[in-house]
N, C-alpha and C positions, 0 to 999 in steps of 0.2 A: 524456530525449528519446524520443518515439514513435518507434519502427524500424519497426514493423506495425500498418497500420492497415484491416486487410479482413477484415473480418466476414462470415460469411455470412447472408444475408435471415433463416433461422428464429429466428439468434442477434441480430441487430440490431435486431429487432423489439421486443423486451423493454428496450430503451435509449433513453433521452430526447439523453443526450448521450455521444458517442462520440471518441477523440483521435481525432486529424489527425495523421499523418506528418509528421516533422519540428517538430514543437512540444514547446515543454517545456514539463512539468508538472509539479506539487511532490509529492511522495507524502504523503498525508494519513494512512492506514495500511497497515497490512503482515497479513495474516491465510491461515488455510491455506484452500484452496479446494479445488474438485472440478476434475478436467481439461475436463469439457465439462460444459452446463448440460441438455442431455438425454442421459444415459449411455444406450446399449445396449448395446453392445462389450464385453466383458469387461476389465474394467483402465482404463475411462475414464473409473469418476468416482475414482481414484485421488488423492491432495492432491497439490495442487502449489500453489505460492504465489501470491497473490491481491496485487492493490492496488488502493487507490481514491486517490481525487487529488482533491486540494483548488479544483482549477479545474473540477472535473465530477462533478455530483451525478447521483444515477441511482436509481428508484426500488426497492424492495426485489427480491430473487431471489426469482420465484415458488417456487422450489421450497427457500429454507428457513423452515424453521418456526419458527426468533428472529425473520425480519424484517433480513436482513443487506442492507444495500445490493447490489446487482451489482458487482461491480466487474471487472479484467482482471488476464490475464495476466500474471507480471511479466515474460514476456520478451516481451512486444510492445515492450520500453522499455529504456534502456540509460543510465546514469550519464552525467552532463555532466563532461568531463571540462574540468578548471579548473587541470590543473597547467601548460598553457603562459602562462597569465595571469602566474601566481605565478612564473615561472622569470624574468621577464623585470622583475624589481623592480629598480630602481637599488642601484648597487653593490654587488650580490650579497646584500644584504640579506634576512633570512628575512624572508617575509610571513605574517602569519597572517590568515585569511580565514575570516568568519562565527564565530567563536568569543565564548559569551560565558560568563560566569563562571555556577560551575556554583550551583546552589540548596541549601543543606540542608537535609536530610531533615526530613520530618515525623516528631515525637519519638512512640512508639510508645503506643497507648492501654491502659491497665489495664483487665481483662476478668472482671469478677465471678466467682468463682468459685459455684457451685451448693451450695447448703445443704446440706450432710449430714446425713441422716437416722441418730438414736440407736435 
């Protein structure tokens, strides 16, 4: 759920779409970021954790040179928290919620090894 959602004009400018306080969003990914998108300060492009969110596209961060989307803060945002749903399951019953069965792995590939030279 969005906790902060106030941007300042030079940084809002670079964004197509922005949260809204109080709305929940999915996290799409998780990545390390810079603390601000024009650093001058000493210690401000520093990493601090990034996310981008599956309900909000946003064109790439001018200033990297992969092409990373823009994304935000992760503490503009705060976990949904889901445990009073589950506390309240008939007859005390555990409920499990969102779980599903996990995948096996992709079996590992054989990698040529390079000809040696006699």
């Amino acid at each position: 759920m969005c906790v902060d959602d106030r941007f300042p004009g030079p940084l809002a400018k670079h964004y197509t779409n922005l949260p809204v306080k109080g709305t929940i969003y999915t996290v799409r990914a998780v990545f390390v970021a810079r603390a601000v998108m024009h650093p001058s300060a000493a210690g401000a492009a520093d990493g601090e954790i990034g996310i981008l969110l599956k309900e909000l596209k946003n064109p790439p961060d001018p200033r990297n040179k992969y092409g990373q989307e823009l994304g935000f803060k992760s503490d503009r945002f705060r976990p949904l928290d889901t445990r009073e749903e589950s506390e309240h399951a008939e007859d005390g019953e555990l409920v499990t919620i969102g779980v599903s069965k996990p995948q096996p792995p992709e079996p590992l590939k054989t990698m040529p090894w390079p000809p040696t030279e006699s």
